[in-house]
C-alpha positions as CSV (number, residue, x, y, z in Angstrom):
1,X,148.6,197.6,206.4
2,X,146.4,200.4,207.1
3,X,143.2,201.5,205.3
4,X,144.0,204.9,203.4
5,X,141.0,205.2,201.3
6,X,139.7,208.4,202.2
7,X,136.6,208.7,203.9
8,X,133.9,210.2,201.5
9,X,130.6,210.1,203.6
10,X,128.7,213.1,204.0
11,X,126.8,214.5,207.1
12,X,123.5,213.8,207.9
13,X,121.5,216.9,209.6
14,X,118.0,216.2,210.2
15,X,115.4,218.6,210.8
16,X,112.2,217.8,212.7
17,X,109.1,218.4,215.3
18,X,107.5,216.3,217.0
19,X,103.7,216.3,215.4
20,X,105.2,216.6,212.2
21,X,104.2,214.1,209.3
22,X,106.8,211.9,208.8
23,X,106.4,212.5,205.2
24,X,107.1,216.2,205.3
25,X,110.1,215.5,207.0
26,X,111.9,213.1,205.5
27,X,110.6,215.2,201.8
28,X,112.5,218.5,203.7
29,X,115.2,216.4,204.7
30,X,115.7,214.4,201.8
31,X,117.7,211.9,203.3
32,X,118.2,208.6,201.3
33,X,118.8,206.8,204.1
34,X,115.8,207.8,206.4
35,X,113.6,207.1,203.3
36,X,115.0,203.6,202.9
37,X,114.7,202.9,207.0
38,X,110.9,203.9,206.7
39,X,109.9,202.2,203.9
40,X,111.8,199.2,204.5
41,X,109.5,196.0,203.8
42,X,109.0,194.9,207.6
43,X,108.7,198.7,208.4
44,X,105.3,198.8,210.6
45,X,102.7,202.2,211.0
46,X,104.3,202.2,214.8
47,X,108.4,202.2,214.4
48,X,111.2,204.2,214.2
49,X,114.5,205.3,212.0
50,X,117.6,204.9,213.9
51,X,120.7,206.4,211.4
52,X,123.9,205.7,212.6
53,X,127.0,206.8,212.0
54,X,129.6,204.1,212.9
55,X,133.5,205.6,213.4
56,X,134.8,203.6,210.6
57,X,134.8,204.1,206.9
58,X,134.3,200.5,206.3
59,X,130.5,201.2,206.4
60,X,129.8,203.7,203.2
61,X,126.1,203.6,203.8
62,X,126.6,205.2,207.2
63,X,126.8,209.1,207.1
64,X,129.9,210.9,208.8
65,X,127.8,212.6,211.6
66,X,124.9,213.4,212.9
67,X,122.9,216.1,213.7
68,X,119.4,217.3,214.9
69,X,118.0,220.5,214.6
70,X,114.6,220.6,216.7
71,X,113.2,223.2,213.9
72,X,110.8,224.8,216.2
73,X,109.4,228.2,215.0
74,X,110.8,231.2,216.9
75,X,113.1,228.9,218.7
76,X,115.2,226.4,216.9
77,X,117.6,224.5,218.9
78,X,120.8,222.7,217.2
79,X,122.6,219.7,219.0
80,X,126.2,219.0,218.9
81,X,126.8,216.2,216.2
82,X,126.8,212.8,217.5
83,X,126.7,209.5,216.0
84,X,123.3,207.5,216.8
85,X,120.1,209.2,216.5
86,X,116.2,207.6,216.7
87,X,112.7,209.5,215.2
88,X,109.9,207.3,216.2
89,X,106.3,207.8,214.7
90,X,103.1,206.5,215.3
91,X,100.7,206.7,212.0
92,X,101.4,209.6,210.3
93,X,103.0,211.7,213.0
94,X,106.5,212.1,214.3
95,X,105.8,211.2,217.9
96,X,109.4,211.3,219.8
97,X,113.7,211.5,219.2
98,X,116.8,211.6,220.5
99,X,120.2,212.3,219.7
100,X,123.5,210.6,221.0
101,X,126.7,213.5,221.1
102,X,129.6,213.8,220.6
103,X,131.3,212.3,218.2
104,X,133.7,211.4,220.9
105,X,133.1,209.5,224.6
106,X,134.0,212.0,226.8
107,X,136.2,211.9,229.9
108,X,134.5,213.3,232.7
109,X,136.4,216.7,232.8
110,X,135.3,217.0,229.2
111,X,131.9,215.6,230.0
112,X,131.0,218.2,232.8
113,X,132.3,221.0,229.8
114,X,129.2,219.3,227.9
115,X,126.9,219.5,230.7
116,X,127.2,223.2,230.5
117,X,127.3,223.7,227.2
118,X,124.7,221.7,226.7
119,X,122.3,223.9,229.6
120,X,123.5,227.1,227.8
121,X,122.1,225.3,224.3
122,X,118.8,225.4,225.2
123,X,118.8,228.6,227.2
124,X,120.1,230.7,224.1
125,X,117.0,228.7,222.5
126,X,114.4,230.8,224.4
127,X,112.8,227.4,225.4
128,X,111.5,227.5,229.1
129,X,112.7,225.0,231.9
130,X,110.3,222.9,233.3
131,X,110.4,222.7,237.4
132,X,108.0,219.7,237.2
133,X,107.4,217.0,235.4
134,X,104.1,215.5,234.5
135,X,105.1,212.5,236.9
136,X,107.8,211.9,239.4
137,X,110.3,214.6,241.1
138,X,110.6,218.2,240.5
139,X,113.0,218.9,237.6
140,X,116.7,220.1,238.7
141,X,118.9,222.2,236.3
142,X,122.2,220.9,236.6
143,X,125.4,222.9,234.9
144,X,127.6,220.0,236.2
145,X,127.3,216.7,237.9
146,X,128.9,215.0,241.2
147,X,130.3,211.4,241.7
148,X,127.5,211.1,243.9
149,X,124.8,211.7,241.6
150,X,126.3,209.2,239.3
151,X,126.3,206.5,241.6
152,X,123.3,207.3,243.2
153,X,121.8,204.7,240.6
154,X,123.5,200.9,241.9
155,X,122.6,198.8,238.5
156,X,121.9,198.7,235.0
157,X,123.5,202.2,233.3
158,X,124.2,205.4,235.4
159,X,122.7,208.4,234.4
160,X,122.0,211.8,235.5
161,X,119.4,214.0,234.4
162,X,120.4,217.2,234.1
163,X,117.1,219.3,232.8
164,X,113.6,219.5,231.2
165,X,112.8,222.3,228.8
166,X,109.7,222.8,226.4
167,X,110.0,224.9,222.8
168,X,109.1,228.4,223.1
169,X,105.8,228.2,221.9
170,X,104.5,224.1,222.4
171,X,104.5,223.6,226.4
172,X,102.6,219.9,225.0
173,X,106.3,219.1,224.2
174,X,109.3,218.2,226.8
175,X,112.8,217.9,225.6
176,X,115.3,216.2,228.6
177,X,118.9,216.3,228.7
178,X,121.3,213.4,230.4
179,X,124.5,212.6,230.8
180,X,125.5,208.4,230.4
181,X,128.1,206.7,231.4
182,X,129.0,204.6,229.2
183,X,131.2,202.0,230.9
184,X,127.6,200.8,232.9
185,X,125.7,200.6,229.9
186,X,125.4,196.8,228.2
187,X,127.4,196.2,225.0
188,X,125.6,195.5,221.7
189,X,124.9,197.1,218.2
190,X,121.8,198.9,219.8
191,X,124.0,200.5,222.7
192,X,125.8,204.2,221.9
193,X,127.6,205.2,220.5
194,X,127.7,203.0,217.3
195,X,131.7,202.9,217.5
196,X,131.4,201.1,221.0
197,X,130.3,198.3,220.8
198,X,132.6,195.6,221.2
199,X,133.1,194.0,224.6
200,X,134.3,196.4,227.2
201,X,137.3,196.5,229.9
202,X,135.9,196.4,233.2
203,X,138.9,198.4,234.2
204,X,139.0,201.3,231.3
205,X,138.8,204.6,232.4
206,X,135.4,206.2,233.0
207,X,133.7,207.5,229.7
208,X,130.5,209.4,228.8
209,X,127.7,210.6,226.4
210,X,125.1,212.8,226.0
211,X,121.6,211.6,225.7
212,X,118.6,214.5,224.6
213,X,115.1,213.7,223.8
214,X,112.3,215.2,222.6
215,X,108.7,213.7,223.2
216,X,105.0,214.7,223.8
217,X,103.8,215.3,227.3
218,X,100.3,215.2,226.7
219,X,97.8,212.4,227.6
220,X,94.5,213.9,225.4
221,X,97.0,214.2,222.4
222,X,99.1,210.4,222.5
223,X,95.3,209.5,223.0
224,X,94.3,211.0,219.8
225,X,97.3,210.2,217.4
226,X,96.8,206.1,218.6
227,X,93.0,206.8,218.4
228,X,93.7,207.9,214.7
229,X,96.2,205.0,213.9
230,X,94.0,202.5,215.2
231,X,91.2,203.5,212.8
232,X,92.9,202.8,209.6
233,X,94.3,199.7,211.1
234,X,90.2,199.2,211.1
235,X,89.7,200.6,208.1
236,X,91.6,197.7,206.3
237,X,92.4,194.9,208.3
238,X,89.3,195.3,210.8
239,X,91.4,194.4,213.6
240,X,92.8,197.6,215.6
241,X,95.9,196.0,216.6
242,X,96.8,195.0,213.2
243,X,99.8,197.1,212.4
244,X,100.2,198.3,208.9
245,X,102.6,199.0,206.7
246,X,104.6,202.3,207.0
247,X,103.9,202.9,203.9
248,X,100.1,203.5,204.2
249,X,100.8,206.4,205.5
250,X,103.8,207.9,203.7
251,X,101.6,207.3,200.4
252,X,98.9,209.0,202.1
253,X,99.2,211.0,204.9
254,X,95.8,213.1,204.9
255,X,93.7,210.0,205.6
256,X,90.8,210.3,208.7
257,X,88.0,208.2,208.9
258,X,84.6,210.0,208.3
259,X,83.5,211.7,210.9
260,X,87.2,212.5,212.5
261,X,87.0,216.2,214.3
262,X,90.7,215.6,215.9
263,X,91.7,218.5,218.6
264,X,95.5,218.6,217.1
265,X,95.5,216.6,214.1
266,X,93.4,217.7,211.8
C-alpha cells in the first residue's frame, strides 16, 4: 500500500560567501541542520556540511530542497534548487561550495535548457566571465553542449565545463558551472543527486545534473587562512597538523595568535 503521509519538510535556502565565518553564517541562516553537521562530535577545524535532501519523505530530518544564494554585495546570484549541497571551511572561514540542481535528472533536451539558463543566471548577476583560469586552458562560455564534448572525456564521469565567472566586486573568487552526466558517475550515498543512488541500468536513458562551485583562486590568501588554522592547532596541541575540533572556532571565532597582521583576515 502506498505511503500517504504528507510530506511536511521545509526548504532549506542557505546563504553564504566564501571568507565568511562559518559562524556568521550558519547564525544568519539558522539552519538546525547545518548547526548539527558542524558541531557534530567527530567534526574537525578542516571539514565540511553536506545537507541533502533525499526524494523521499521517509527521511524527516532531510529538508525538501535546496538552495544557495551566493549573497555577494551588489551582485547576489540565486541557484535553481537542487538536492545535495557541500560548504567546506578551513578554521574559521568558509573556504569553498557547491550546489547540485535540479530537483530532477534531466534529459538532455531539458539539460541543454539548463545550460542556458544557467549562463543567463550569472550574467543577470553582473559577475564577469573569466577567459582564463589561474591554471590549465582558456575558459569557454558555453550556452549548450555537443555529444562530442561529452565524450571527449573516455572514463570515470563525463562532464563539460561550461563557464568561469567571479562576483562583481571579489575577482580573488571563481564560481564554475558544469554539466554531469549522471549515468558515468559511480553509485553510492556520496554520488548526486541523493535520490540516485541505487545501482544503475547500464542501458537507462541518458540523464544529467548541474554542478556549480564557488572557491578561492588565490595562492597568498589559501596560504594565509591554513597559516592561521595551523597556529591554534599550535596554540593547543603544539603540533600543527593536529586538527581541532570545529568547535574551537564556532565558540570563538576572533582568535589570532599575537603578533598576527593577516592581509584578508583580520
Amino acid at each position: 500500500m502506498a505511503d500517504t503521509t504528507p510530506d511536511t519538510r521545509l526548504p532549506l535556502h542557505a546563504k553564504l560567501r566564501i571568507l565568511e565565518p562559518l559562524p556568521d553564517m550558519l547564525a544568519r541562516n539558522d539552519s538546525s541542520l547545518m548547526w548539527s553537521q558542524a558541531r557534530r562530535s567527530d567534526a574537525p577545524d578542516s571539514s565540511l556540511l553536506l545537507p541533502v535532501a533525499r526524494a523521499s519523505e521517509r527521511y524527516p530530518e532531510d529538508p525538501s530542497e535546496l538552495v544557495l544564494t551566493y549573497d555577494a554585495p551588489g551582485c547576489p546570484l540565486t541557484l535553481p534548487a537542487g538536492r545535495q549541497m557541500q560548504i567546506s571551511f578551513e578554521g574559521p572561514v568558509i573556504v569553498d561550495s557547491y550546489l547540485i540542481y535540479p530537483m530532477e535528472t534531466m534529459t538532455w533536451n531539458e539539460m541543454q535548457a539548463m545550460v542556458s539558463h544557467t549562463v543567463d543566471l550569472f550574467e543577470a548577476a553582473g559577475w564577469p566571465f573569466k577567459p582564463k583560469a589561474k591554471a590549465g586552458p582558456p575558459s569557454v562560455l558555453r550556452r549548450e553542449i555537443t555529444v562530442e564534448q561529452l565524450n571527449k572525456k573516455t572514463y570515470g564521469t563525463k562532464y563539460v565545463n561550461i563557464g568561469r565567472w567571479s562576483p562583481c566586486d571579489a575577482p580573488h573568487i571563481e564560481a564554475s558551472a558544469e554539466v554531469r552526466h549522471l549515468n558515468s558517475a559511480p553509485s553510492g550515498p556520496s554520488i548526486p543527486p541523493a535520490a540516485a543512488t541505487s545501482p544503475r541500468d547500464p542501458d537507462a536513458p541518458d540523464r544529467f545534473v548541474m554542478l556549480v562551485k564557488f572557491w578561492i583562486d588565490n595562492d597568498v590568501l589559501t596560504g594565509e587562512i591554513r597559516q592561521l588554522t595551523e597556529a591554534r592547532r599550535l596554540a593547543v596541541h603544539g603540533d600543527a597538523d593536529h586538527r581541532l575540533p570545529a568547535s574551537v572556532w564556532l565558540d570563538d571565532p576572533g582568535w589570532r595568535p599575537e603578533g598576527w597582521d593577516g592581509e584578508w583576515i583580520d
